[in-house]
Backbone of each chain as ProteinMPNN parsed JSONL, in Angstrom:
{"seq_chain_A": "XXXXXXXXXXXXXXXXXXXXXXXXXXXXXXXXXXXXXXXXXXXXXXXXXXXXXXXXXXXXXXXXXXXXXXXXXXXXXXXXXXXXXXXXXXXXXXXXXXXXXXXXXXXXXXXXXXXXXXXXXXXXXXXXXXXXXXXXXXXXXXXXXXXXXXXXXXXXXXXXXXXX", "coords_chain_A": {"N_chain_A": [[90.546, 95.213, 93.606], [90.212, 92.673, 94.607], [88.335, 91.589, 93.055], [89.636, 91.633, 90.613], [91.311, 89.825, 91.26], [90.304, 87.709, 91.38], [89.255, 87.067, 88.234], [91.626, 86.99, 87.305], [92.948, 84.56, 86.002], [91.214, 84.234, 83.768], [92.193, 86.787, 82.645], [94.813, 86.239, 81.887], [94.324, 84.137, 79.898], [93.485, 86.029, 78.368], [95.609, 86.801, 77.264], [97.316, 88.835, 78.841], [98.762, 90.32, 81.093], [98.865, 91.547, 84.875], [99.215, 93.899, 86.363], [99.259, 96.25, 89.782], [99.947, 99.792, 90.716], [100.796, 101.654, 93.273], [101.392, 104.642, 95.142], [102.476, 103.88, 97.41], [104.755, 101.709, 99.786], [107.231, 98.864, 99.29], [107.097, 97.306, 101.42], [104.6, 98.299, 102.524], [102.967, 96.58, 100.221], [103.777, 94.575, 100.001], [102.443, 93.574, 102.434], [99.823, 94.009, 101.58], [99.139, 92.332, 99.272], [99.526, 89.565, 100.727], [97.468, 90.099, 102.51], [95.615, 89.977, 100.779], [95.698, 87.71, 99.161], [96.806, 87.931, 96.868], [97.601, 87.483, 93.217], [99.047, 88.731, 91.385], [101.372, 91.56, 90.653], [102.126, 93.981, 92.588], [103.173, 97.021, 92.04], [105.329, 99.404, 92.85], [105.721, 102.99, 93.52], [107.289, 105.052, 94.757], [108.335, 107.262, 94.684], [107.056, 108.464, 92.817], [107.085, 108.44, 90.1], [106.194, 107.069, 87.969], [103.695, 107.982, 88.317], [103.355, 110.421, 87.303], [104.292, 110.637, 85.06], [102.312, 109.608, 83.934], [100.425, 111.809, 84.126], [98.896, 111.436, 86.751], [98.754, 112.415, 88.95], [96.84, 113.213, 92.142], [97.044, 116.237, 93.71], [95.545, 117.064, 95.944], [95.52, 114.837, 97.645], [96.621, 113.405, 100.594], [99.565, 115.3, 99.852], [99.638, 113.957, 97.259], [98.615, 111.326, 95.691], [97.872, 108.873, 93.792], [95.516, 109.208, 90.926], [92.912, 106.883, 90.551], [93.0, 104.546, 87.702], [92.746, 102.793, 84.893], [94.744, 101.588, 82.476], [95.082, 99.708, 79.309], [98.317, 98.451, 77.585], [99.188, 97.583, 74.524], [101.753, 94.833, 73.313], [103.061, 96.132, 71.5], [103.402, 98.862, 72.643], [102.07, 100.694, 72.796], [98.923, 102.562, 73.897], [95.691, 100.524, 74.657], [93.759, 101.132, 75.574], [91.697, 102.619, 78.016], [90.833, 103.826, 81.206], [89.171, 106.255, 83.305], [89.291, 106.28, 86.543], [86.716, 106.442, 89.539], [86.672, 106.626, 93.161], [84.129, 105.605, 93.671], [82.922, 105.29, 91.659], [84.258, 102.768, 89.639], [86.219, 101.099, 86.546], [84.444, 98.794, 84.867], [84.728, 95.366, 84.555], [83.382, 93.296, 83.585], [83.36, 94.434, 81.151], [85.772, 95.434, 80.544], [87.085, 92.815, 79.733], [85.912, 92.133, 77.849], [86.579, 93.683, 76.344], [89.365, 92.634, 76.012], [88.792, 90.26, 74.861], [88.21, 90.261, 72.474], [90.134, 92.014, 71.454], [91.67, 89.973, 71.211], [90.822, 88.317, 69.104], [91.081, 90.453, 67.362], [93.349, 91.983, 65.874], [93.165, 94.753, 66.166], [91.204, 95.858, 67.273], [89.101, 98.577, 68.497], [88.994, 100.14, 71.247], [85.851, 101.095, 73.347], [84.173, 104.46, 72.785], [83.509, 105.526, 75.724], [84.724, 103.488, 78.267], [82.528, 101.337, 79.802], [81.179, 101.747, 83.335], [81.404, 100.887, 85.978], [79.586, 100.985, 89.619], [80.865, 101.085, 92.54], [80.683, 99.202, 96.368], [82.749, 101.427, 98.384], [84.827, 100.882, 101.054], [83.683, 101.32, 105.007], [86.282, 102.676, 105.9], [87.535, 104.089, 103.497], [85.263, 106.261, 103.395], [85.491, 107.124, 105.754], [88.266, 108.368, 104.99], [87.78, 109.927, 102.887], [85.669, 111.748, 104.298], [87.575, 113.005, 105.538], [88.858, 114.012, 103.968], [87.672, 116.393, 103.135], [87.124, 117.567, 104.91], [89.662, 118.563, 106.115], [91.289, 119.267, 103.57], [89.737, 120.673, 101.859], [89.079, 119.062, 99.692], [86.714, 118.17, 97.689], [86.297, 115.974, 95.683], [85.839, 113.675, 95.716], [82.78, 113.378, 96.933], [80.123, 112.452, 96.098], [80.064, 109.736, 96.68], [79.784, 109.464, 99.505], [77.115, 109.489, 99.71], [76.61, 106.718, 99.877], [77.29, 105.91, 101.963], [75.367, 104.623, 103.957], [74.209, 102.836, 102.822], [76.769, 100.768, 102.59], [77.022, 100.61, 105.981], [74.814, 99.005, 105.964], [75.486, 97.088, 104.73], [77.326, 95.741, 105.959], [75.897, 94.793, 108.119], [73.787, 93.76, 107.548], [75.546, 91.297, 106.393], [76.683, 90.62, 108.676], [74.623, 89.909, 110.41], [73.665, 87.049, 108.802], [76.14, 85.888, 108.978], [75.606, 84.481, 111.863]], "CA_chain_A": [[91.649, 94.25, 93.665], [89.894, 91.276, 94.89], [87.545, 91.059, 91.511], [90.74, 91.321, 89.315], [91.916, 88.451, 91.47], [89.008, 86.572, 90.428], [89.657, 87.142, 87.015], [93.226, 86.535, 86.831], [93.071, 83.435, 85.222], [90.953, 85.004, 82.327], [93.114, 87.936, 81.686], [95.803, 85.615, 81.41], [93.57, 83.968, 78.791], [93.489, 86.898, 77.363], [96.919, 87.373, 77.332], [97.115, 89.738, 79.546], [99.411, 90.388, 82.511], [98.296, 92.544, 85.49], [100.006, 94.866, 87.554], [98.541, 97.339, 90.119], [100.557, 100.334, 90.844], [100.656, 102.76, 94.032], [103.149, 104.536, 96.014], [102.972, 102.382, 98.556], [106.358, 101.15, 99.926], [107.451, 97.617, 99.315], [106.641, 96.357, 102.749], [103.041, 97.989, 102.585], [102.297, 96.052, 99.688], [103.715, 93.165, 100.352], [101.095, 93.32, 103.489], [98.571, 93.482, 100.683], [99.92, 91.065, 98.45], [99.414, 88.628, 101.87], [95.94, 90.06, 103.072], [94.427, 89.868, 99.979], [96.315, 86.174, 98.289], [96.952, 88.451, 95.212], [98.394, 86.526, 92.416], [99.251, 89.595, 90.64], [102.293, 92.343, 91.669], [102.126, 94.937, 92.885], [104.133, 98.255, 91.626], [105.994, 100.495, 94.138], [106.118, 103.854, 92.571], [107.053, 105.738, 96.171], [109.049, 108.96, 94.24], [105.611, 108.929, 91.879], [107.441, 109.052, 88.695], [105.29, 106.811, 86.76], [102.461, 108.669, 88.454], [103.777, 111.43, 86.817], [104.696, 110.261, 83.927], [101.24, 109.272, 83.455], [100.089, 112.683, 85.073], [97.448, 111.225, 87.449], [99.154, 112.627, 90.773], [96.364, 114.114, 92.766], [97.852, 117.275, 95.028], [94.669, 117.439, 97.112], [95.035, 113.531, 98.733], [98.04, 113.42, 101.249], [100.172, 115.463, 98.867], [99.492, 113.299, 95.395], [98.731, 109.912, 95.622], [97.182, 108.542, 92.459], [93.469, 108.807, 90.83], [92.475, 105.36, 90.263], [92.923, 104.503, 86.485], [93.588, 101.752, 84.161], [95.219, 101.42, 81.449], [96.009, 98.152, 79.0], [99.455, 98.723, 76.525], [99.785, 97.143, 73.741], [103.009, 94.686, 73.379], [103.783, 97.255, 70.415], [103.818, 99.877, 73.448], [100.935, 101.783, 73.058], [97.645, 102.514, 75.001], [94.905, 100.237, 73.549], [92.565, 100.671, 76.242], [91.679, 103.689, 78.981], [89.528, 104.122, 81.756], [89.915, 107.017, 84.13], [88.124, 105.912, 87.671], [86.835, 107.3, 90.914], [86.203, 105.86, 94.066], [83.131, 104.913, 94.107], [82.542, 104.214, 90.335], [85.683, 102.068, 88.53], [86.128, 100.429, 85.389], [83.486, 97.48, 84.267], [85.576, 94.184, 84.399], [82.961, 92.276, 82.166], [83.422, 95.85, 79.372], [87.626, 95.463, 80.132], [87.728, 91.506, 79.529], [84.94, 91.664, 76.458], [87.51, 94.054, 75.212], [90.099, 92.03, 76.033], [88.533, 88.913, 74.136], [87.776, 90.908, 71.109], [91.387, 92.097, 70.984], [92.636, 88.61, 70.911], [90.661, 88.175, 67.915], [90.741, 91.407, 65.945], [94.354, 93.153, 67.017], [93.306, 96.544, 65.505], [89.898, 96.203, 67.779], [89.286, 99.458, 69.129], [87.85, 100.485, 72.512], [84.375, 102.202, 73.03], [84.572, 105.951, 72.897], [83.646, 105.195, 77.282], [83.974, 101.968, 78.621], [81.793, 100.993, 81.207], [81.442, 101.95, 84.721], [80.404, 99.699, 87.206], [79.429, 101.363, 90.73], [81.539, 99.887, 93.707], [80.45, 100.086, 97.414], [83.217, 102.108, 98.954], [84.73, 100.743, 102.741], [83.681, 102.672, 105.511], [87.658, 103.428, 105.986], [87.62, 104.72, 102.239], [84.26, 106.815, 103.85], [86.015, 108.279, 106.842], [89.514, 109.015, 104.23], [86.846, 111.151, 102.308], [85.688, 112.884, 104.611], [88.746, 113.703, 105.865], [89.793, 115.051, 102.644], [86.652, 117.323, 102.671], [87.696, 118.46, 106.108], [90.986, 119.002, 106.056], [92.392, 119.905, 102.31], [88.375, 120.762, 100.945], [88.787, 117.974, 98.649], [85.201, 117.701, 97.377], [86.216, 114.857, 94.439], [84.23, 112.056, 96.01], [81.521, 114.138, 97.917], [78.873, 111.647, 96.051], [80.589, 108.393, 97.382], [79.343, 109.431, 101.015], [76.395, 108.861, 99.739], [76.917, 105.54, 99.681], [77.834, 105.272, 103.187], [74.964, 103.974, 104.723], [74.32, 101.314, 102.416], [78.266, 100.018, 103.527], [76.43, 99.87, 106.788], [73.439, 98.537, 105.982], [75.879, 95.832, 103.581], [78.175, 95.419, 106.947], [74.499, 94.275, 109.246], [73.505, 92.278, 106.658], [76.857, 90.334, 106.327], [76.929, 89.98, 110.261], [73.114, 88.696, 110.365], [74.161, 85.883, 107.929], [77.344, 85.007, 109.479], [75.935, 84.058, 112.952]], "C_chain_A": [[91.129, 92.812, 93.723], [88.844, 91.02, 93.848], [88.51, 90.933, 90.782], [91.324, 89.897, 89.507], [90.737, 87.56, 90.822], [88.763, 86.516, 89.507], [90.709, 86.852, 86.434], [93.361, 85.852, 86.068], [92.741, 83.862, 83.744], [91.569, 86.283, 81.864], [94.686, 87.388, 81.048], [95.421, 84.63, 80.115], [93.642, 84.545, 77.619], [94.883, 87.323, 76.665], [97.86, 88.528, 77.448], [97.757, 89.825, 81.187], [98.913, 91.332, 83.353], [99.703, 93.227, 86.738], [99.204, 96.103, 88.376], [99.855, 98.037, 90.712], [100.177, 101.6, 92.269], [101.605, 102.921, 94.225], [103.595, 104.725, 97.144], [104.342, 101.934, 98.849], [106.322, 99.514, 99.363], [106.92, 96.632, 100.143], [104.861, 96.559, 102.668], [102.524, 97.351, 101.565], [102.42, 95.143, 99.197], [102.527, 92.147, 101.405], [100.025, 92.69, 102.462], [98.345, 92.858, 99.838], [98.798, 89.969, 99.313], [97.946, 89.022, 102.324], [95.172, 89.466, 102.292], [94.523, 88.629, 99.153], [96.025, 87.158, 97.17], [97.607, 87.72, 94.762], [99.048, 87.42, 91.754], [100.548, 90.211, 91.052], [101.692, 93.309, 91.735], [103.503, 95.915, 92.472], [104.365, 99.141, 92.575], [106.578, 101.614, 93.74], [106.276, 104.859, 94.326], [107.203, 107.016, 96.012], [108.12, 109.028, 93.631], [106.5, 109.557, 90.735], [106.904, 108.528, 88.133], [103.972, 107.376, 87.137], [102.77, 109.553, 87.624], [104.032, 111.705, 85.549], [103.52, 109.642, 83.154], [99.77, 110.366, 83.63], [98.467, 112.757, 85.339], [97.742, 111.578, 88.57], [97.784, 113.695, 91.208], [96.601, 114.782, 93.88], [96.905, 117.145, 95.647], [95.059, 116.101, 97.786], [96.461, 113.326, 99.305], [99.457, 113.626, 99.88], [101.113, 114.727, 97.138], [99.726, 111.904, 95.764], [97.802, 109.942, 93.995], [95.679, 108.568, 91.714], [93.597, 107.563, 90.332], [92.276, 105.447, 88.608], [93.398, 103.358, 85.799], [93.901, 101.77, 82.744], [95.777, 99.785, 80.551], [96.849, 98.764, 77.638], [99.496, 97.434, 76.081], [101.421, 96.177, 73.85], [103.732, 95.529, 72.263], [103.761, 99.008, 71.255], [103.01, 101.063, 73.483], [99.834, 101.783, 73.808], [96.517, 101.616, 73.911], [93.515, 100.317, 74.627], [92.78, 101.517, 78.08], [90.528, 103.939, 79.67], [90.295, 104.833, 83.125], [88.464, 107.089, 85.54], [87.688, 106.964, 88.695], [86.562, 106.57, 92.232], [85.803, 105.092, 94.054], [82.028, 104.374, 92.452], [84.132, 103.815, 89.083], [84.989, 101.381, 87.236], [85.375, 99.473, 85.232], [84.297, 96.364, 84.154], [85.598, 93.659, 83.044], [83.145, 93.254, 81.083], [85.063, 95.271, 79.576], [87.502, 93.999, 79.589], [87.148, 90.977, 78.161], [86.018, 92.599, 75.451], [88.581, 93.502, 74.956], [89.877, 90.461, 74.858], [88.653, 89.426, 72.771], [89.111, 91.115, 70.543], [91.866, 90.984, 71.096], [92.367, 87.879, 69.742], [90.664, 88.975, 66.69], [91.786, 92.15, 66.592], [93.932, 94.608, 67.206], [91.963, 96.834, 66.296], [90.164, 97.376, 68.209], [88.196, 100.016, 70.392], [87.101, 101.344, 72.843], [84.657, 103.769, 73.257], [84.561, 106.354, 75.086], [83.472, 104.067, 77.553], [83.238, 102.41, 80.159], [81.871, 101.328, 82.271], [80.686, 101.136, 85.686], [80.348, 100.647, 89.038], [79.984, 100.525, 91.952], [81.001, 100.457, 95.403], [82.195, 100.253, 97.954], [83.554, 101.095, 100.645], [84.448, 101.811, 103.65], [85.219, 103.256, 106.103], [87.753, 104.66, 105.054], [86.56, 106.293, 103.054], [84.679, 108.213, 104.855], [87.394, 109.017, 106.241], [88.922, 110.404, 103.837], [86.472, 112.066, 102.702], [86.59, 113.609, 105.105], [89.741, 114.659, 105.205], [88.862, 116.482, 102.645], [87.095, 118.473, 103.826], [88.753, 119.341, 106.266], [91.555, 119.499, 105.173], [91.099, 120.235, 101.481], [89.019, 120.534, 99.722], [87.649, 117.355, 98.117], [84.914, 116.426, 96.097], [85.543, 113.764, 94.701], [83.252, 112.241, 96.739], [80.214, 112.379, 97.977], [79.385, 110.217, 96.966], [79.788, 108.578, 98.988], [77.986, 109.642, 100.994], [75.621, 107.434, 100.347], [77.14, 104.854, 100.984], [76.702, 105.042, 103.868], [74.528, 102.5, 104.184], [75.59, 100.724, 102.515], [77.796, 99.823, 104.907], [75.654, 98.819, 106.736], [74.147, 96.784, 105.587], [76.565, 95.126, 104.974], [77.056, 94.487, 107.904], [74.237, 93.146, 108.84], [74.555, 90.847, 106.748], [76.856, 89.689, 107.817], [75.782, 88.753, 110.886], [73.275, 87.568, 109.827], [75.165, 85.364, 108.331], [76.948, 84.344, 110.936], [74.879, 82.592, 112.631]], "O_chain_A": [[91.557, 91.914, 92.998], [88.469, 89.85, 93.922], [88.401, 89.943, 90.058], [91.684, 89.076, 88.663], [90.638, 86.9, 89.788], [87.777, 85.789, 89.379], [90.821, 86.507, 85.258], [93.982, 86.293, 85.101], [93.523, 83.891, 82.795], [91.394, 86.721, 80.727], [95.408, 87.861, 80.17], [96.339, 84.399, 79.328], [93.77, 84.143, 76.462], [95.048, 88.061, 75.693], [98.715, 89.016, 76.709], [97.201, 89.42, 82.208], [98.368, 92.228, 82.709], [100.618, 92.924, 87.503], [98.55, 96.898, 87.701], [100.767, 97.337, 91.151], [99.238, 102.376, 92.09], [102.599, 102.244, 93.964], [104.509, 105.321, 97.714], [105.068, 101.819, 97.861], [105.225, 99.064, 99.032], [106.448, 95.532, 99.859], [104.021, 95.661, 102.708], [101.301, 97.359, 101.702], [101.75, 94.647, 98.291], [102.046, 91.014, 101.371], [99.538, 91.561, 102.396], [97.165, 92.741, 99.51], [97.697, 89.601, 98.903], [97.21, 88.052, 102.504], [94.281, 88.675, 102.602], [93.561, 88.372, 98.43], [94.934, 87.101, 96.602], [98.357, 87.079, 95.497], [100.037, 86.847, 91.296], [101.107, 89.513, 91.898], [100.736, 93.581, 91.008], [104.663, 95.525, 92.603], [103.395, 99.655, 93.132], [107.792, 101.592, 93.537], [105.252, 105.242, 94.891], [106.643, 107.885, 96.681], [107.899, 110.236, 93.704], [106.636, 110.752, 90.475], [106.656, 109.233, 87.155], [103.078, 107.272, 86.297], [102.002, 109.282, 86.701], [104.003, 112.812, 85.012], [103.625, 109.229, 81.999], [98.592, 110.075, 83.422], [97.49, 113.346, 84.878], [97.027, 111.112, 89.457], [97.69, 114.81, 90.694], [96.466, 114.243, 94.979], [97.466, 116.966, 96.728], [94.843, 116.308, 98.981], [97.398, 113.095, 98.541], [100.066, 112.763, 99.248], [102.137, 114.82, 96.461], [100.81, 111.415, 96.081], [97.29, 110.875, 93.376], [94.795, 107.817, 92.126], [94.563, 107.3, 89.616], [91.501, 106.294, 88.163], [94.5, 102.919, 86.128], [93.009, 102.032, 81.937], [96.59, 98.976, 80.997], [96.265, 99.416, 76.772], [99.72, 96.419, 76.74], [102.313, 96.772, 74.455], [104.962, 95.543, 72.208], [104.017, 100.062, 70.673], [103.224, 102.135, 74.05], [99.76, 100.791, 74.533], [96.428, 101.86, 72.708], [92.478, 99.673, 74.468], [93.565, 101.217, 78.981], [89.443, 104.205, 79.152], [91.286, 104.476, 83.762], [87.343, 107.598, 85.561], [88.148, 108.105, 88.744], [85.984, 105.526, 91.93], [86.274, 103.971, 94.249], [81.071, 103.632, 92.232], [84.692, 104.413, 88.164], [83.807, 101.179, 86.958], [86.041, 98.704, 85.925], [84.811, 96.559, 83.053], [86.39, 93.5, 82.115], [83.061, 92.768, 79.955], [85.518, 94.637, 78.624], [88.103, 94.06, 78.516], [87.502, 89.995, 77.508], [86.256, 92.397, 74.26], [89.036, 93.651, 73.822], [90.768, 89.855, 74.263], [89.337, 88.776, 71.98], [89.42, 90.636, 69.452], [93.083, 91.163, 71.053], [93.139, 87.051, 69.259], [90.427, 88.643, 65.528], [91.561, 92.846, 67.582], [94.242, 95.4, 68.096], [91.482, 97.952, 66.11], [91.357, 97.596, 68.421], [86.981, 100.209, 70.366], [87.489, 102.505, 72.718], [85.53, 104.075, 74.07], [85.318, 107.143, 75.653], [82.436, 103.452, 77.298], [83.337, 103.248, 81.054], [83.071, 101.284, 82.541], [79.496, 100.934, 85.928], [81.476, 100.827, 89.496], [79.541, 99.415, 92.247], [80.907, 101.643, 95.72], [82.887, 99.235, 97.917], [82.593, 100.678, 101.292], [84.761, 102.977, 103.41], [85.209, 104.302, 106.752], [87.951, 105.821, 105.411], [87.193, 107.333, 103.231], [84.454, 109.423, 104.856], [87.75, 110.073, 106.762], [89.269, 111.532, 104.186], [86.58, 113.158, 102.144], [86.474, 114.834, 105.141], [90.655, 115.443, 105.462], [89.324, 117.531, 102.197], [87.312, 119.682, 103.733], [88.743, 120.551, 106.492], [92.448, 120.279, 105.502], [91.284, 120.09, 100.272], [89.421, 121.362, 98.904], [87.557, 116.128, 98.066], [83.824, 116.036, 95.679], [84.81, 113.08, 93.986], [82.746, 111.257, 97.278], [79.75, 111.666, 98.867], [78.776, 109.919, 97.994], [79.232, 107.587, 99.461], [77.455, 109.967, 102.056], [74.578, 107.21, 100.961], [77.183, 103.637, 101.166], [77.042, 105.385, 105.001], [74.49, 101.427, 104.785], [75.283, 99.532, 102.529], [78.132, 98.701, 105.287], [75.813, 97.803, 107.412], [73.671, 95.698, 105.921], [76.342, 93.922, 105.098], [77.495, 93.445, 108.389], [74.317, 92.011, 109.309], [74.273, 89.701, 107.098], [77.001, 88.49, 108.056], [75.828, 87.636, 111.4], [72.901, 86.723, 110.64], [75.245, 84.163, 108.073], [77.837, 83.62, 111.384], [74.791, 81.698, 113.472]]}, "seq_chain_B": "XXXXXXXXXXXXXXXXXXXXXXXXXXXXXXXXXXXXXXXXXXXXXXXXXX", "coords_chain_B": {"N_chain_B": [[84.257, 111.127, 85.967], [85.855, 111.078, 83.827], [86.44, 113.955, 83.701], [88.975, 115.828, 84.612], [91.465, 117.572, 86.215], [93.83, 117.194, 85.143], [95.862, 117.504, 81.925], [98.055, 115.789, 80.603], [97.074, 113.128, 80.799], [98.236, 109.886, 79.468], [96.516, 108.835, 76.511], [94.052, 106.849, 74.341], [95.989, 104.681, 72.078], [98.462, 106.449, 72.347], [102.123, 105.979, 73.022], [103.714, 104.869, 75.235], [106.091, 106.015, 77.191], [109.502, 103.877, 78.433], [109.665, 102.902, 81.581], [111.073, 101.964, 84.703], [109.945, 100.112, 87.982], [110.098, 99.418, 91.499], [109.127, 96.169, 92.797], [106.718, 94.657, 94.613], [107.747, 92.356, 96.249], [110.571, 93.557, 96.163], [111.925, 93.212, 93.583], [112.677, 94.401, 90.271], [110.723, 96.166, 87.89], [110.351, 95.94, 84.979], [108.801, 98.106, 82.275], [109.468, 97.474, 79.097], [110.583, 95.327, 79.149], [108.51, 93.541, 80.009], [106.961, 93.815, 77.92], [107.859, 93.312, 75.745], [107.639, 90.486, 75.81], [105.49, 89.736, 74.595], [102.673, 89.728, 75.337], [99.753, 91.614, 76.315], [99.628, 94.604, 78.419], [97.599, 95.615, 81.783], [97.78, 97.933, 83.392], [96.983, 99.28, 86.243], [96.421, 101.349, 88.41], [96.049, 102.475, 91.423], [95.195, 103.674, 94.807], [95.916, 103.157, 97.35], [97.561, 102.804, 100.421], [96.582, 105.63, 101.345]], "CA_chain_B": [[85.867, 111.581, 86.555], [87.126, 111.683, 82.955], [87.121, 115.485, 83.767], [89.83, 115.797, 85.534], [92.39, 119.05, 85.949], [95.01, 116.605, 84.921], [95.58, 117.847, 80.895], [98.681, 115.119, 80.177], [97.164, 111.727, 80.64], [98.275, 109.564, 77.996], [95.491, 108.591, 75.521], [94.281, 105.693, 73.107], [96.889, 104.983, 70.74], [99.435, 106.965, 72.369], [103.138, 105.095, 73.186], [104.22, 105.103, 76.612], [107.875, 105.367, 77.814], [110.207, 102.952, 79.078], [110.061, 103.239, 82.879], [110.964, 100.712, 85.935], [109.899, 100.349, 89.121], [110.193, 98.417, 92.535], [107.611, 95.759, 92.902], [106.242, 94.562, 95.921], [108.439, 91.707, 96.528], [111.405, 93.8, 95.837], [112.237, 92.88, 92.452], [112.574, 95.586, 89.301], [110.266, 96.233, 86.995], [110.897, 96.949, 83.743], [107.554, 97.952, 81.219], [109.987, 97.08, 78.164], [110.507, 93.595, 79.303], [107.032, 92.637, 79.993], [106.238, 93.984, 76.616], [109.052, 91.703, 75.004], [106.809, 89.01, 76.436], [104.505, 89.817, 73.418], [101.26, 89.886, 75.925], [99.019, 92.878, 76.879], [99.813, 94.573, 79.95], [97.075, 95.998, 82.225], [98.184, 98.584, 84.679], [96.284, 99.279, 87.385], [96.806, 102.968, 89.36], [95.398, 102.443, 93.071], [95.29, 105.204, 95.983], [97.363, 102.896, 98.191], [97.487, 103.262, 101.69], [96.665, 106.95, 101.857]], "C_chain_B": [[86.578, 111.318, 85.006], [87.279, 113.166, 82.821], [87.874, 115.475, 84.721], [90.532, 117.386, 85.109], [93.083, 118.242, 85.171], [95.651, 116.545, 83.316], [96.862, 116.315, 80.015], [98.468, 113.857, 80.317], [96.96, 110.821, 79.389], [96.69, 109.297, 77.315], [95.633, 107.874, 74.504], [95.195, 105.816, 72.195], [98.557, 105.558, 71.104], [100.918, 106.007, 72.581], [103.616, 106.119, 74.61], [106.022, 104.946, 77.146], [108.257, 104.531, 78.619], [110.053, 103.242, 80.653], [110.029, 101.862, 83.897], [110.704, 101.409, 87.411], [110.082, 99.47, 90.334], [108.799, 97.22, 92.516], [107.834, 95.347, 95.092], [107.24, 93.276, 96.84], [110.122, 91.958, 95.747], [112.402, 93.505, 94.678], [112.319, 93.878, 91.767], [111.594, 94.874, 88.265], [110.269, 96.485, 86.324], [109.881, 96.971, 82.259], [108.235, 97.236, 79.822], [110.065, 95.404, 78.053], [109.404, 92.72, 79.275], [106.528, 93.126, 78.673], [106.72, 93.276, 75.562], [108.443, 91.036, 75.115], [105.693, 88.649, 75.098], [102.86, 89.528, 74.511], [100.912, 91.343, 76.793], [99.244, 93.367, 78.535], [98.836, 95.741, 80.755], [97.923, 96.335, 83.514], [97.532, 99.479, 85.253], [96.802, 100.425, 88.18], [95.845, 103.312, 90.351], [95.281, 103.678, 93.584], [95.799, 104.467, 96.898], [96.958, 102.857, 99.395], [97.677, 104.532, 101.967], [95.746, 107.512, 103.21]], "O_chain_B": [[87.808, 111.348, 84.959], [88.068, 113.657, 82.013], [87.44, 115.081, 85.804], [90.281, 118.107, 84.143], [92.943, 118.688, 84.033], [96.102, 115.412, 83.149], [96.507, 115.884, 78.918], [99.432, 113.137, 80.054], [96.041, 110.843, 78.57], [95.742, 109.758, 77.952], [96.621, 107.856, 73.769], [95.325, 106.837, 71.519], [99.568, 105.276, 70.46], [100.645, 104.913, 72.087], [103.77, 107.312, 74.873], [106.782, 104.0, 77.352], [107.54, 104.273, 79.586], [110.639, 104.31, 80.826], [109.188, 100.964, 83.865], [110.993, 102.511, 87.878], [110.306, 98.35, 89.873], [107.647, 97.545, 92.228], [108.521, 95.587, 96.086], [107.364, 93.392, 98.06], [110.752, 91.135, 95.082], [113.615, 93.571, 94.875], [112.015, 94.822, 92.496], [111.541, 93.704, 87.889], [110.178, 97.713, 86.346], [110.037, 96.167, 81.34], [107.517, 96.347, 79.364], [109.724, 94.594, 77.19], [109.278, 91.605, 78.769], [105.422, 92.663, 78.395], [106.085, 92.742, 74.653], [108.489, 90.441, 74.039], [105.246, 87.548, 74.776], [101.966, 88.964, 73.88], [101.597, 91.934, 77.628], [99.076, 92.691, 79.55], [99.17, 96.892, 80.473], [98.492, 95.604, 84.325], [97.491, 100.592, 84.727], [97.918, 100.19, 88.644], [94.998, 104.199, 90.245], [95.263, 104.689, 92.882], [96.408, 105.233, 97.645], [95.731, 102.88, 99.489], [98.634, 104.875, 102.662], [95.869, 108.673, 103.601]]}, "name": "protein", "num_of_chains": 2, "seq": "XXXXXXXXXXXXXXXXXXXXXXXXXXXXXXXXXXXXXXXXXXXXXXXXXXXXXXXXXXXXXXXXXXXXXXXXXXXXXXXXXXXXXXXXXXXXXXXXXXXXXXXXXXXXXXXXXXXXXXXXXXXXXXXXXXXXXXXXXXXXXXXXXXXXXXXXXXXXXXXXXXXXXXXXXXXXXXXXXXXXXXXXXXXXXXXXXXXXXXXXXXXXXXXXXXXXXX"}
């Protein structure tokens, strides 16, 4: 979220509106609207019909919240551009916005057979969700991510050492 | 994670239906309208506060 914000400007460049979608209530993501100074909206899909309608509902994570995915449509209403995420590795910004440039000069561009994946560290909230999924509903879809969890410490020490 | 169980997610090229939704500052959303706009619309599918 907070890299797209920092891009905003250039996807609007691109001519390119953003929307992120969960199903989140109104109020919780108005919170996150306000935590995070998003410039963007937020989508409040709470009945998960455009989850559904896009069928990314995953039954294992508190009975179907969404897999992380993006999609950019066409203003002629089609998909011109698909990337299906996970946790702890999402979509490539600089691959979405180089495709984004390209399609502003070549409409019919078409996007790489995989775009990009960029590796994200994970919070240790996200960390303790995970395992909680492993625990409770043996949800093993982000096993590797808890990998990852001591470098989110290690990144958390660091950050603290530097701030005093 | 493009293996997924999930066998119906749309795909390049495909056309997506009309659908609205709430936004976050209680407004409607309506994909048709922002596509009237004639600019690209990136949509973004979180995990939310789960």
């Amino acid at each position: 979220m907070a890299e797209i914000q920092k891009n905003y400007d250039t996807y609007a460049k691109f001519n390119t509106r953003v929307f992120a979608l969960s199903m989140d209530s109104s109020r919780q993501s108005a919170n996150l609207v306000r935590k995070l100074g998003l410039s963007f909206t937020l989508l409040c899909d709470d009945d998960k019909k455009v989850i559904d309608l896009f069928d990314l509902r995953n039954p294992l994570e508190h009975d179907g919240i969404a897999y992380p995915a993006t999609f950019i449509i066409s203003p002629a209403g089609n998909i011109c551009y698909r990337s299906l995420d996970g946790t702890a590795k999402r979509v490539d910004l600089t691959d979405e916005l180089a495709f984004l440039e390209q399609l502003q000069k070549d409409s019919g561009h078409v996007q790489p057979a995989r775009p990009k994946k960029a590796w994200i560290l994970p919070s240790p909230k996200d960390d303790w969700r995970i395992s909680m999924n492993m625990i409770s509903v043996g949800n093993f879809a982000d096993w590797k991510n808890l990998f990852l969890l001591p470098i989110n410490y290690l990144k958390i020490l660091v950050s603290k050492i530097k701030s005093r | 994670m493009e293996k997924r169980l999930n066998k119906d997610i749309p795909d390049i090229g495909q056309d997506i239906p009309a659908f609205e939704v709430v936004t976050s500052d209680n407004k409607t959303f309506k994909l048709s309208e922002e596509l009237r706009s004639g600019q690209n619309v990136k949509l973004m599918f979180y995990r939310g506060h789960w």
